[in-house]
mmCIF file of the N, C-alpha and C atoms, coordinates in Angstrom:
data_MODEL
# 
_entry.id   MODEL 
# 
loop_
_atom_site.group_PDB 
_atom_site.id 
_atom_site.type_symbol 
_atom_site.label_atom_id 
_atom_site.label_alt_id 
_atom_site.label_comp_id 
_atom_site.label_asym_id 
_atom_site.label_entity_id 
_atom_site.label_seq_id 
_atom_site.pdbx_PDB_ins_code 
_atom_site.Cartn_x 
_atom_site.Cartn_y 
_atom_site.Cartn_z 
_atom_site.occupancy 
_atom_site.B_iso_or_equiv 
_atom_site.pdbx_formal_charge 
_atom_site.auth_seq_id 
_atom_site.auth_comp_id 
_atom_site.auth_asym_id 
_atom_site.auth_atom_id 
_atom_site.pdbx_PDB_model_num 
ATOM 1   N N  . UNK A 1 1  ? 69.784 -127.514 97.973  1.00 0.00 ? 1  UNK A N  1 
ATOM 2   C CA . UNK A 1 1  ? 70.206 -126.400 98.770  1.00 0.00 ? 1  UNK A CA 1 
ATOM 3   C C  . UNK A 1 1  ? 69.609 -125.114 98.199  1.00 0.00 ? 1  UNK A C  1 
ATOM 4   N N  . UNK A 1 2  ? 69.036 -124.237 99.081  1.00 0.00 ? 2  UNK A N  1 
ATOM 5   C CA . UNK A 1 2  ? 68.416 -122.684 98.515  1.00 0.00 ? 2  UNK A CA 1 
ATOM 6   C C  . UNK A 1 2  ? 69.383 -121.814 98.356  1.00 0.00 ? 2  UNK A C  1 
ATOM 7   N N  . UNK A 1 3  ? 69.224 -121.072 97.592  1.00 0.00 ? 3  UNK A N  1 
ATOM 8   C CA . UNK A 1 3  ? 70.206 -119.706 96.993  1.00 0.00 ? 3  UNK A CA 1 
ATOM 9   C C  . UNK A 1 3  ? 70.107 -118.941 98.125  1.00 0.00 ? 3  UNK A C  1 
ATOM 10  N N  . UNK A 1 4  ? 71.146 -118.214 98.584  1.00 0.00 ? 4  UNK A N  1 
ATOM 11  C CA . UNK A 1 4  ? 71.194 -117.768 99.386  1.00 0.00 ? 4  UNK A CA 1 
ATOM 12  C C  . UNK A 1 4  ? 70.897 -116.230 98.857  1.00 0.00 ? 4  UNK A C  1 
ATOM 13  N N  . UNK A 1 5  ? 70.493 -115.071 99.344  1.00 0.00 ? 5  UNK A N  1 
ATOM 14  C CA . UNK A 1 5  ? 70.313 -114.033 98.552  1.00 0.00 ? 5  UNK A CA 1 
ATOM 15  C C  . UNK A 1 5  ? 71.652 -112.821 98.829  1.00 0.00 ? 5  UNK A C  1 
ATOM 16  N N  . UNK A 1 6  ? 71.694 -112.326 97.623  1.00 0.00 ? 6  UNK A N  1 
ATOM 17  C CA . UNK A 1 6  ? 73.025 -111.353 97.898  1.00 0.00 ? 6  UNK A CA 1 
ATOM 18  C C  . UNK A 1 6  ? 72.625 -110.324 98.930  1.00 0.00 ? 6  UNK A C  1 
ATOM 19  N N  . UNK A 1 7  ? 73.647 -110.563 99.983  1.00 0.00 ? 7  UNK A N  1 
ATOM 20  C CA . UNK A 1 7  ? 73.667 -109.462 100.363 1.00 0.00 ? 7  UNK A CA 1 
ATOM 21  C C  . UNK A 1 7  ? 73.977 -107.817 100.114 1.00 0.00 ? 7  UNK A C  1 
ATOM 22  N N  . UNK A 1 8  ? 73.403 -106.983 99.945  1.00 0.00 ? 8  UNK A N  1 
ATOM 23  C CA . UNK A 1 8  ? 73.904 -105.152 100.043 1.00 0.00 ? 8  UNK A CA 1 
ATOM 24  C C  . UNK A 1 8  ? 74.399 -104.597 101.583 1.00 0.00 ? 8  UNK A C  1 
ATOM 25  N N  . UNK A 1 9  ? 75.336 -103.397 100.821 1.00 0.00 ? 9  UNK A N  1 
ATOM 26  C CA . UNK A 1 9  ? 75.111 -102.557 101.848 1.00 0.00 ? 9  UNK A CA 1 
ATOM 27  C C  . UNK A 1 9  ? 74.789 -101.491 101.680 1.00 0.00 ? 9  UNK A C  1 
ATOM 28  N N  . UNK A 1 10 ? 74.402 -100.726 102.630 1.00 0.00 ? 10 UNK A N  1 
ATOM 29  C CA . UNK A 1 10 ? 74.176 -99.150  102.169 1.00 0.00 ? 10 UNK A CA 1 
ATOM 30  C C  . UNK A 1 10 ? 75.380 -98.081  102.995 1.00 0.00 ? 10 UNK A C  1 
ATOM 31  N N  . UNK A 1 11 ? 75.624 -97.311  102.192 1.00 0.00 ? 11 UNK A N  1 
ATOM 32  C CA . UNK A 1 11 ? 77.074 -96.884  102.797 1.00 0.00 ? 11 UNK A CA 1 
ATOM 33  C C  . UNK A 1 11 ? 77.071 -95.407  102.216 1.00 0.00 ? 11 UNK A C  1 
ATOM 34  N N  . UNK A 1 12 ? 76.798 -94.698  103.355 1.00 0.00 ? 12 UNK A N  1 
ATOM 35  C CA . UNK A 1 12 ? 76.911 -93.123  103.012 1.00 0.00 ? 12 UNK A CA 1 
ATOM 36  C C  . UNK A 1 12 ? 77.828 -92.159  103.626 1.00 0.00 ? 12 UNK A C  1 
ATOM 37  N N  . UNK A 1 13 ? 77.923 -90.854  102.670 1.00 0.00 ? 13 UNK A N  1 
ATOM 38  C CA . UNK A 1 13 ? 79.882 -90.186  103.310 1.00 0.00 ? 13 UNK A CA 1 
ATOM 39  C C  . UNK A 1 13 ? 78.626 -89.385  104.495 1.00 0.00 ? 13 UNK A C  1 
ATOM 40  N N  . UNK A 1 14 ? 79.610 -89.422  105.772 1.00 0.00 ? 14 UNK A N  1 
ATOM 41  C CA . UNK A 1 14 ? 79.578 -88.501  106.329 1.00 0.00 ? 14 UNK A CA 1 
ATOM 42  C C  . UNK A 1 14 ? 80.505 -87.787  106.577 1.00 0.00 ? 14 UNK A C  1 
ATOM 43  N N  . UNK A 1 15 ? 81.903 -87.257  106.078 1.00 0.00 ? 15 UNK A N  1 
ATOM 44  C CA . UNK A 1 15 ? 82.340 -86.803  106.310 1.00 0.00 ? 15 UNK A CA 1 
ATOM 45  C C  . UNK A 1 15 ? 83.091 -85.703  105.071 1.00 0.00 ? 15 UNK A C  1 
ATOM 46  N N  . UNK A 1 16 ? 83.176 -85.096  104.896 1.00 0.00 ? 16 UNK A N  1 
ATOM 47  C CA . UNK A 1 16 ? 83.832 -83.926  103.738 1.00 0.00 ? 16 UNK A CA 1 
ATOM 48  C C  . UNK A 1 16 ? 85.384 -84.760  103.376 1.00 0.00 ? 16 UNK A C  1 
ATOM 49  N N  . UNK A 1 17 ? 85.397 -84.971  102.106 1.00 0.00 ? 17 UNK A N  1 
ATOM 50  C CA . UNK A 1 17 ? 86.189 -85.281  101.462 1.00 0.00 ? 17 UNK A CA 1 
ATOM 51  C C  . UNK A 1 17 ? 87.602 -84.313  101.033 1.00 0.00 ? 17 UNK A C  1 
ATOM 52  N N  . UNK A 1 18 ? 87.408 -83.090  101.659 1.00 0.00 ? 18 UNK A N  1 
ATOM 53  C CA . UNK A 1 18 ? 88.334 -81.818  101.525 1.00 0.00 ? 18 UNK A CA 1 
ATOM 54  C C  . UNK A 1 18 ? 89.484 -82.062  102.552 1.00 0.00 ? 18 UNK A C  1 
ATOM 55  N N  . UNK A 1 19 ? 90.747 -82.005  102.076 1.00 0.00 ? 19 UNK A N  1 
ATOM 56  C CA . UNK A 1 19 ? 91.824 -82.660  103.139 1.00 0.00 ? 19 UNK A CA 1 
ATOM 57  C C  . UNK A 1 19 ? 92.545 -83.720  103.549 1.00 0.00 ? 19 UNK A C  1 
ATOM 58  N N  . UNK A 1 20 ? 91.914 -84.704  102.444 1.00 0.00 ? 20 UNK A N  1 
ATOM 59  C CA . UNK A 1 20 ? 92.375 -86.123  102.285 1.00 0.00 ? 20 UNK A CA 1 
ATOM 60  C C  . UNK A 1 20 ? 93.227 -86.586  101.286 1.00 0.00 ? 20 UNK A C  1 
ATOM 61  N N  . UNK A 1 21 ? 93.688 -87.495  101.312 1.00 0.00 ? 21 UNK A N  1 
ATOM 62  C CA . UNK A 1 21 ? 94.443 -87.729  100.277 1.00 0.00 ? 21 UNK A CA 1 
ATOM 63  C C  . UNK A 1 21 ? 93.796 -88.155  98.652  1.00 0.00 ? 21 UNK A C  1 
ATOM 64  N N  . UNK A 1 22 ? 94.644 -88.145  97.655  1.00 0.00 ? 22 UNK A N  1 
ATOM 65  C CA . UNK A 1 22 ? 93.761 -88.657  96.507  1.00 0.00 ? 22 UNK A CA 1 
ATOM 66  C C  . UNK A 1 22 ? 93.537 -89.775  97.109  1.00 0.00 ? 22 UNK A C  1 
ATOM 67  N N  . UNK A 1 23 ? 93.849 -90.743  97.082  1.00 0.00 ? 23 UNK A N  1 
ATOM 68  C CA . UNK A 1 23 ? 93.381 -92.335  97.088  1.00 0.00 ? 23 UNK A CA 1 
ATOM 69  C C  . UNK A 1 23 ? 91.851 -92.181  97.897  1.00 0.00 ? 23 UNK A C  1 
ATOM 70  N N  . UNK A 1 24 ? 91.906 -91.180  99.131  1.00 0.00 ? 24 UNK A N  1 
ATOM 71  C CA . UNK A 1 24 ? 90.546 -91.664  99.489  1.00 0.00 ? 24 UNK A CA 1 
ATOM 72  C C  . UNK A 1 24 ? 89.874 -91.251  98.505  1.00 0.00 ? 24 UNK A C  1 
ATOM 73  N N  . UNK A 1 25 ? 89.913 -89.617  97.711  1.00 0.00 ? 25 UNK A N  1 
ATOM 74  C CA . UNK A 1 25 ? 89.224 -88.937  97.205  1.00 0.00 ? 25 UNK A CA 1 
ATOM 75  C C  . UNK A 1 25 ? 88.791 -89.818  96.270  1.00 0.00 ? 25 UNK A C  1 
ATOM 76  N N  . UNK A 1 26 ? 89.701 -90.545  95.226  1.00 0.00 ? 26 UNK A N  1 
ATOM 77  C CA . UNK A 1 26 ? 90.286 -91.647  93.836  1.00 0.00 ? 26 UNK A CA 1 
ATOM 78  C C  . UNK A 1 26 ? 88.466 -92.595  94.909  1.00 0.00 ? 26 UNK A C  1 
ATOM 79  N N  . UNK A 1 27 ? 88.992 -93.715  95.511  1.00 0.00 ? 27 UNK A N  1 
ATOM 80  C CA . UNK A 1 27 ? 87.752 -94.354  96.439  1.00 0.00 ? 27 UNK A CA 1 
ATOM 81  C C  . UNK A 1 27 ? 86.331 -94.035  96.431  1.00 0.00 ? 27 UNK A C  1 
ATOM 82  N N  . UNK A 1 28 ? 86.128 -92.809  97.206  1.00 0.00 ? 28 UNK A N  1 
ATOM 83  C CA . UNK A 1 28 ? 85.062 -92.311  96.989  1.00 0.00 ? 28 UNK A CA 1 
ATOM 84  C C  . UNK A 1 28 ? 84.274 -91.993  95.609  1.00 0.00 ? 28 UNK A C  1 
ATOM 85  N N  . UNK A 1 29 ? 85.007 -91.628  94.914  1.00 0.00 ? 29 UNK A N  1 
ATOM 86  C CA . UNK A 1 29 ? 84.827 -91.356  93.397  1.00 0.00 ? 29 UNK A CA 1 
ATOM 87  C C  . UNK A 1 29 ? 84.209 -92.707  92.957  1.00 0.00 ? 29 UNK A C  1 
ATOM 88  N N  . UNK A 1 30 ? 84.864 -93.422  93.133  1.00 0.00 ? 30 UNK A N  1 
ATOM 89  C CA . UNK A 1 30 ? 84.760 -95.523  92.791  1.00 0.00 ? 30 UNK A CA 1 
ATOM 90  C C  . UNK A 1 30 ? 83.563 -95.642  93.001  1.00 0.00 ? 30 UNK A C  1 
ATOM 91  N N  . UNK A 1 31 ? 83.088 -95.847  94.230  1.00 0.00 ? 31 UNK A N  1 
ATOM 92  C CA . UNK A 1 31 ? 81.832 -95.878  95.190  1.00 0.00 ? 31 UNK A CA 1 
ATOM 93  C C  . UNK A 1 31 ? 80.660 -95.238  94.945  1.00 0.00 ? 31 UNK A C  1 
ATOM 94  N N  . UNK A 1 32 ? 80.852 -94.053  93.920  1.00 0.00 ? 32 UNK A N  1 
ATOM 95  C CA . UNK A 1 32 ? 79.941 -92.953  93.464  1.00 0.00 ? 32 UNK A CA 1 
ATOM 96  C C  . UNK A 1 32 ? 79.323 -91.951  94.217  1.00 0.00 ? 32 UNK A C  1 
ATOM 97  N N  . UNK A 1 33 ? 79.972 -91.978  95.560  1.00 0.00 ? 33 UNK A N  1 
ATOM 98  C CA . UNK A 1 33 ? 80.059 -90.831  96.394  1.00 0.00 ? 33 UNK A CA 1 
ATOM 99  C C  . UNK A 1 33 ? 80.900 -89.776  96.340  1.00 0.00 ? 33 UNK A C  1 
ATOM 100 N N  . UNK A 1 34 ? 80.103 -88.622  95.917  1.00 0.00 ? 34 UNK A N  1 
ATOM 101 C CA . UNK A 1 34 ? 81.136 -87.492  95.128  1.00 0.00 ? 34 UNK A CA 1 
ATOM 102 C C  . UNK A 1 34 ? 79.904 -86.103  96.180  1.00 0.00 ? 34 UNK A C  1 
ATOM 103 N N  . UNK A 1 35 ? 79.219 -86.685  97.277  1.00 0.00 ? 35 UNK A N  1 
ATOM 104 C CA . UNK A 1 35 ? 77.996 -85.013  97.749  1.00 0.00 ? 35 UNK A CA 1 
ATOM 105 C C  . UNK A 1 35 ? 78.416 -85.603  99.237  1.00 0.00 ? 35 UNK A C  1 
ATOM 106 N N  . UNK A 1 36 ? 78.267 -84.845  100.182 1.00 0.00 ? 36 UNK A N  1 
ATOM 107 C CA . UNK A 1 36 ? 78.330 -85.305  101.386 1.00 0.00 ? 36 UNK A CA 1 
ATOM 108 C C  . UNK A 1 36 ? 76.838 -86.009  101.861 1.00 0.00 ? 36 UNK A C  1 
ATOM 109 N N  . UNK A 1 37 ? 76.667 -86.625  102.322 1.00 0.00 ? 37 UNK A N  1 
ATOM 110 C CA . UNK A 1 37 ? 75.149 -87.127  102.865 1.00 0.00 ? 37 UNK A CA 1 
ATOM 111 C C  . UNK A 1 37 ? 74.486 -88.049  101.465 1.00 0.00 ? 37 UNK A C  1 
ATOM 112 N N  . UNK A 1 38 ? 75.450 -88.504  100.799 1.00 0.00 ? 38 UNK A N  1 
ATOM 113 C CA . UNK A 1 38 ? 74.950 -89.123  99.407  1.00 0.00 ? 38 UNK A CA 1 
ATOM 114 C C  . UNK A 1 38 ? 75.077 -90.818  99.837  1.00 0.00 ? 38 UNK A C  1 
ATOM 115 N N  . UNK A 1 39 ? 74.030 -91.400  99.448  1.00 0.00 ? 39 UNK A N  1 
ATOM 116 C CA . UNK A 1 39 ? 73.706 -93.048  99.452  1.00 0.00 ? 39 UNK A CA 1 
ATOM 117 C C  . UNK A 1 39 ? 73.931 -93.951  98.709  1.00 0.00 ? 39 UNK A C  1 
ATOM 118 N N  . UNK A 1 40 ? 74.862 -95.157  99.235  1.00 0.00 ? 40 UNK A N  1 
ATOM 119 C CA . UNK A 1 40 ? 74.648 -95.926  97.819  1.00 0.00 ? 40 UNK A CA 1 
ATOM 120 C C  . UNK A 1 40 ? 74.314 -97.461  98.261  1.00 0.00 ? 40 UNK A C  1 
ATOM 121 N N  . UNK A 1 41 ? 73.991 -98.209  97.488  1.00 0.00 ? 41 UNK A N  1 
ATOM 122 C CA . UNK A 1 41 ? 73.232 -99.386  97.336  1.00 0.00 ? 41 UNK A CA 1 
ATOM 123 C C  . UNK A 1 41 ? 74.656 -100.608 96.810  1.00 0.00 ? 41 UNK A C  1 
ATOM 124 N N  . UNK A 1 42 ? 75.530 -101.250 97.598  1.00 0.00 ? 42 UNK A N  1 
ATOM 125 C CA . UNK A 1 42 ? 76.591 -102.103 96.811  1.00 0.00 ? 42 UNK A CA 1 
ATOM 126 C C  . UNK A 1 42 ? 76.250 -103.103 97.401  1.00 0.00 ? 42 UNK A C  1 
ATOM 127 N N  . UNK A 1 43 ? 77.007 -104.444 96.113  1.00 0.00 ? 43 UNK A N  1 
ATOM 128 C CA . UNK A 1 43 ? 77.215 -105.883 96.814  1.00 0.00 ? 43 UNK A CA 1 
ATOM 129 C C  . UNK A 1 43 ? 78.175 -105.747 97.944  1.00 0.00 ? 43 UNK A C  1 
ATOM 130 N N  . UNK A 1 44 ? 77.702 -106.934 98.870  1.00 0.00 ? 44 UNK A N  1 
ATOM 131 C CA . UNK A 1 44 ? 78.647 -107.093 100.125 1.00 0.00 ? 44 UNK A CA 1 
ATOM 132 C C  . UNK A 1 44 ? 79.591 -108.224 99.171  1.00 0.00 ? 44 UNK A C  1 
ATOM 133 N N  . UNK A 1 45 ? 80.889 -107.986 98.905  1.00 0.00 ? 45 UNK A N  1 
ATOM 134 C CA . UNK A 1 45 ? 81.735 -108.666 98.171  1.00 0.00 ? 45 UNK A CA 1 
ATOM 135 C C  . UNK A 1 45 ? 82.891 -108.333 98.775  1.00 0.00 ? 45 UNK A C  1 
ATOM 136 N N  . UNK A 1 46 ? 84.397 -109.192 98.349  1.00 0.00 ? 46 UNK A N  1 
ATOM 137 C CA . UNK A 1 46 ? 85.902 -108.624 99.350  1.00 0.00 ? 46 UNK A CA 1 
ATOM 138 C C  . UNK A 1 46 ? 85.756 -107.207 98.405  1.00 0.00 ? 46 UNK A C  1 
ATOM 139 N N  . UNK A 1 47 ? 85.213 -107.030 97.002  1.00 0.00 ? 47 UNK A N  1 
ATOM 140 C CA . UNK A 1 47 ? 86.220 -105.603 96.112  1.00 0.00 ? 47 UNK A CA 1 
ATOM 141 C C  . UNK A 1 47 ? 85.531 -104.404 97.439  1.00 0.00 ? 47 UNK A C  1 
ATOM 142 N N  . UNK A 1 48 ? 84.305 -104.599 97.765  1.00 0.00 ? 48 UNK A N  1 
ATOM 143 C CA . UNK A 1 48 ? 83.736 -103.183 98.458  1.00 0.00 ? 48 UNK A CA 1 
ATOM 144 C C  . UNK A 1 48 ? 84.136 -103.049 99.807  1.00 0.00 ? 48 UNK A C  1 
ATOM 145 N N  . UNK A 1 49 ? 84.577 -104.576 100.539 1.00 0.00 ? 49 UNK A N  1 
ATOM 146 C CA . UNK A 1 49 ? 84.934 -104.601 101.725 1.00 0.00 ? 49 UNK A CA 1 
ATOM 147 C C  . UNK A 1 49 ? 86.212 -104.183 101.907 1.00 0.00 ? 49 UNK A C  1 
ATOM 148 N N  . UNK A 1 50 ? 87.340 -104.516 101.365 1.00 0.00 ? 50 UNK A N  1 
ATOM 149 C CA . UNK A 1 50 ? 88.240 -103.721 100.786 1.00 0.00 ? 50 UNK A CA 1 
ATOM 150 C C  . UNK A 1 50 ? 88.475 -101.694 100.584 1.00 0.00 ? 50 UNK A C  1 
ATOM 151 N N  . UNK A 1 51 ? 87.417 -101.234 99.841  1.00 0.00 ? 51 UNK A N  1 
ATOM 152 C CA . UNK A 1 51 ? 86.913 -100.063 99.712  1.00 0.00 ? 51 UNK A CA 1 
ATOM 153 C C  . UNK A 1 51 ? 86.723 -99.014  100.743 1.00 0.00 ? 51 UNK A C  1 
ATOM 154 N N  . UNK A 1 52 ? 86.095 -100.603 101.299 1.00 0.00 ? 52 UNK A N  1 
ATOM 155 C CA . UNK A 1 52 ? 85.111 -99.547  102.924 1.00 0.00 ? 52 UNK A CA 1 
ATOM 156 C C  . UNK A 1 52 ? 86.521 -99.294  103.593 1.00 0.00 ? 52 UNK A C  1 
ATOM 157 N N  . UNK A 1 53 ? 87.210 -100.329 104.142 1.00 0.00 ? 53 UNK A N  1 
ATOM 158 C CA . UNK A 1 53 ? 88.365 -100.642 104.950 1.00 0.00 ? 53 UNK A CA 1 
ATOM 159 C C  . UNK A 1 53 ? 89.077 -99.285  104.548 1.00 0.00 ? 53 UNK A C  1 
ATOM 160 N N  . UNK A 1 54 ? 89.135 -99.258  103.411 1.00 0.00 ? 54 UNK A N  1 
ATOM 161 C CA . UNK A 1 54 ? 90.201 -97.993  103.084 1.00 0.00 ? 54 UNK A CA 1 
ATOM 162 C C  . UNK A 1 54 ? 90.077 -96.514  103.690 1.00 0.00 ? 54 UNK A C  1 
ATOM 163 N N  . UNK A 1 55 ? 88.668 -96.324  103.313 1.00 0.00 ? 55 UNK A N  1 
ATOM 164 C CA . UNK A 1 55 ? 87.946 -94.992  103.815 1.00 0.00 ? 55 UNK A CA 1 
ATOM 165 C C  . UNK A 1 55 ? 86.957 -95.011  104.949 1.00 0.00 ? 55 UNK A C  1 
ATOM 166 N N  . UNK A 1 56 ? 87.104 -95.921  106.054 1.00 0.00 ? 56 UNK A N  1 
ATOM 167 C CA . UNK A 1 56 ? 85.773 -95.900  106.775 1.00 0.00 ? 56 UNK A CA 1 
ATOM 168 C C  . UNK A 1 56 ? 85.544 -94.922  107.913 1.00 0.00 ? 56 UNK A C  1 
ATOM 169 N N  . UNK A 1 57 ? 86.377 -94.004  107.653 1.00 0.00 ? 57 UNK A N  1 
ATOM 170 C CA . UNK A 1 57 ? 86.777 -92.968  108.644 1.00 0.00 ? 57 UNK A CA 1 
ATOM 171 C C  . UNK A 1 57 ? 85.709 -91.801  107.917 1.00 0.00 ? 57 UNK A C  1 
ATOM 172 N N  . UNK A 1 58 ? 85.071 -91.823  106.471 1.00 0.00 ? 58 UNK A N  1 
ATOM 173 C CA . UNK A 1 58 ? 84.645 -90.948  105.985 1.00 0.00 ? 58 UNK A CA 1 
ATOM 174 C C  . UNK A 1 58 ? 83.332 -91.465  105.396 1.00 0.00 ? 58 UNK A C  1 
ATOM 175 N N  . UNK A 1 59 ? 82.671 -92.449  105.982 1.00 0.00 ? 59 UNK A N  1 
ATOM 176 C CA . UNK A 1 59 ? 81.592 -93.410  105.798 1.00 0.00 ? 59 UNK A CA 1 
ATOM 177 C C  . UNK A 1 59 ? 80.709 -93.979  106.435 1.00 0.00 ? 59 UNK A C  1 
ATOM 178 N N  . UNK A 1 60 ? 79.488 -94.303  106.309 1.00 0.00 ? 60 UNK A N  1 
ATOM 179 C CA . UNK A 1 60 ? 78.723 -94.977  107.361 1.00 0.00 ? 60 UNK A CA 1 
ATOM 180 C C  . UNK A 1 60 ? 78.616 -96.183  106.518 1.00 0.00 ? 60 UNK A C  1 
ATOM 181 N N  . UNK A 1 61 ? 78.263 -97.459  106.990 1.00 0.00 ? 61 UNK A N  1 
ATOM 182 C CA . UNK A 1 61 ? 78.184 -98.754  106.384 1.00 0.00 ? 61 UNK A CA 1 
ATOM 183 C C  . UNK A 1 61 ? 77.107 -99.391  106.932 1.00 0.00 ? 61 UNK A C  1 
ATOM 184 N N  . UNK A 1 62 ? 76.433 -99.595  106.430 1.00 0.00 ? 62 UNK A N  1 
ATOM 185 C CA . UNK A 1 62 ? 74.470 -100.700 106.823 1.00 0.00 ? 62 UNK A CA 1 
ATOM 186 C C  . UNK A 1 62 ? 74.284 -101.650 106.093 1.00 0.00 ? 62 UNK A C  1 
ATOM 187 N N  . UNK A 1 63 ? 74.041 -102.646 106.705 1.00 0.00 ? 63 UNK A N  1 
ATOM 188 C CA . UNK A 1 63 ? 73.988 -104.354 106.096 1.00 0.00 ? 63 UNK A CA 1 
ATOM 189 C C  . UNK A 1 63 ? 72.285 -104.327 105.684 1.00 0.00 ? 63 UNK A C  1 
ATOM 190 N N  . UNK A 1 64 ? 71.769 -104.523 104.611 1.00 0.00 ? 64 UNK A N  1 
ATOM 191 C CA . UNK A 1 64 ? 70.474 -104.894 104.408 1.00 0.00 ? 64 UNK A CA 1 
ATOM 192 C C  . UNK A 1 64 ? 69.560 -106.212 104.256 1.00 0.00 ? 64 UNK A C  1 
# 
């Protein structure tokens, strides 16, 4: 059987983090999105799917 390859996602804030609660703020922080329009590169795993779920109101999410 072939290895299947990990999937990423790419997942950037679009939205201002000013007005939210800690936990999203706490989240975002996690994620290493701390600029608005900032990119990041994660495993598709439950910990990030989880993550996203929490904040996806303040996020874009792209399967690579």
């Amino acid at each position: 059987m072939a290895k299947s390859k990990n999937k990423n996602l790419k997942i950037t804030q679009i939205k201002s983090r000013i007005g939210y609660k800690k936990k999203a703020k706490a989240t975002l922080d996690a994620m290493g999105l701390r600029k608005l329009n900032k990119t990041v590169i994660m495993p598709d795993n439950p910990a990030t799917r989880g993550m996203i779920k929490k904040i996806e109101f303040l996020i874009n999410v792209e399967e690579l």
